[in-house]
N, C-alpha and C positions, 0 to 999 in steps of 0.2 A: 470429571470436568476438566475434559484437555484444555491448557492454558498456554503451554509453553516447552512446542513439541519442535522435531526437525521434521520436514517434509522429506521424501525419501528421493527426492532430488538435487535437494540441498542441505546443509546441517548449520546448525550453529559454530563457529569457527571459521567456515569455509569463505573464500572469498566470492564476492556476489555475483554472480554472474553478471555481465556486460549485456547493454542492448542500447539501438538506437530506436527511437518514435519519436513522433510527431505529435501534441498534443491537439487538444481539440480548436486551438485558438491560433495553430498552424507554426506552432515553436519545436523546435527540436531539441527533444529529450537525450540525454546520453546521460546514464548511470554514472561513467566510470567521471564524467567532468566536475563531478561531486567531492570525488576521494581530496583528500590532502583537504578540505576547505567546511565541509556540512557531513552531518547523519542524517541520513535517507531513511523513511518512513514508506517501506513500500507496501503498498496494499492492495489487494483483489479485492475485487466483490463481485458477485453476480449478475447485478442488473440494478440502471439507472432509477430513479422513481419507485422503487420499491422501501415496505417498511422498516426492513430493518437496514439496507444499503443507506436511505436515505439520515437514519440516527446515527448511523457509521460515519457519516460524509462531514454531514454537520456536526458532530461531536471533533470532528479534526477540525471543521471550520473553527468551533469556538476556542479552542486552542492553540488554532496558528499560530498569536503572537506569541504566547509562551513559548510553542516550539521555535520558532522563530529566535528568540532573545538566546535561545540554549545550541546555536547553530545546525538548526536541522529544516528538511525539509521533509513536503508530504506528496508523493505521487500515488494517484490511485488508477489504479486496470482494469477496467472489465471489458467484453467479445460488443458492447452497446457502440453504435458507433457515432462520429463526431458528430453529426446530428443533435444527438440524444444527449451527447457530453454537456455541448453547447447551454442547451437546456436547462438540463439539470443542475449546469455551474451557473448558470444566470439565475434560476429558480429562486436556488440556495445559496447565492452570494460565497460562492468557495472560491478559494483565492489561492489556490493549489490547483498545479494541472493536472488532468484526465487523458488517460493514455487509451483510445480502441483496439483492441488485440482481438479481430475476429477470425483470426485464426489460430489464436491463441499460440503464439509463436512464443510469448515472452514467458507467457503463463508455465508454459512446459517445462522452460528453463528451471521456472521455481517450485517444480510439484503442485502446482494450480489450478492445473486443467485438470478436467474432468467434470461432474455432473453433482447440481445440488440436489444430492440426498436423491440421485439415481434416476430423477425423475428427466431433468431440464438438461441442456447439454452448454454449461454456461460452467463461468472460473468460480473455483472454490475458492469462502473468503478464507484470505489466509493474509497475516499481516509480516514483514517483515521490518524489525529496526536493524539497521544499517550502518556501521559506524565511519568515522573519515578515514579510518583505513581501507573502508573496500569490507569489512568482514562483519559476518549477520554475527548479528550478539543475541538475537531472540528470534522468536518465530510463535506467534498467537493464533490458535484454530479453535476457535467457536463460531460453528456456522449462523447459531441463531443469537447471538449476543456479543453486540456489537459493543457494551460494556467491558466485554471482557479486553479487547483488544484497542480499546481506548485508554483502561485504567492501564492496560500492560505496559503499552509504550509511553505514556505519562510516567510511570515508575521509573522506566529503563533511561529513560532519559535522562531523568533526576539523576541517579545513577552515575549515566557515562559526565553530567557537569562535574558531579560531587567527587570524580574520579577520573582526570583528565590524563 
């Protein structure tokens, strides 16, 4: 039960790599504008409207304020594009932006591309928490349980308050 691995792109320690996009509501994202001020909750997933993307999504939804109050933020990525974003964040009342990477440029950055379980040719969920320094403190991979990488960064978080 992998919970809390390095992607062989990235590790724990390392500082996060940097990207600019555009969310689906036509905001521009920059990683690095984060450092020095919030922890970054970065997340892939698969595909929009799917089962367990959509308990992913929504389980940061019902957390935001919490994450929120403990100065972090939640970007989530998938290859689905602004369309689909739109949607799916109006569906689900998520109140965090959705990043399209359909060419998975950011994905690659973070060990994320690649294919669910060999079949589809879509971003592995992979979760990263992010700290204000710029540096991943965790990294959560369970493709089908979206629990795991909810209860992770809830911990970690606790965590980086209880321990500033």
């Amino acid at each position: 039960m992998p919970q809390n691995v390095s992607s062989p792109a990235v590790r724990v320690g390392d500082l996060a790599p940097d990207f600019e996009a555009t969310d689906a509501a036509g905001k521009t994202i920059r990683l690095s504008s984060y450092r020095g001020v919030k922890h970054v909750v970065l997340y892939f997933y698969p595909r929009d409207n799917t089962p367990v993307c959509t308990k992913e999504a929504c389980g940061f939804r019902d957390m935001y304020a919490s994450l929120q109050s403990q100065d972090s933020e939640v970007i989530g990525v998938s290859t689905d594009d602004d369309t689909s974003h739109r949607g799916f964040a109006s569906q689900h009342r998520l109140p965090f932006p959705l990043l399209s990477d359909p060419d998975r440029r950011i994905a690659k950055l973070y060990g994320a591309a690649g294919s669910f379980f060999g079949l589809l040719d879509r971003t592995k969920r992979l979760t990263f928490v992010i700290d204000k320094a710029g540096r991943i403190v965790r990294v959560f991979d369970a493709e089908l349980r979206a629990g795991v990488h909810l209860d992770g960064v809830r911990n970690v978080l606790a965590e980086l308050a209880a321990h500033p």
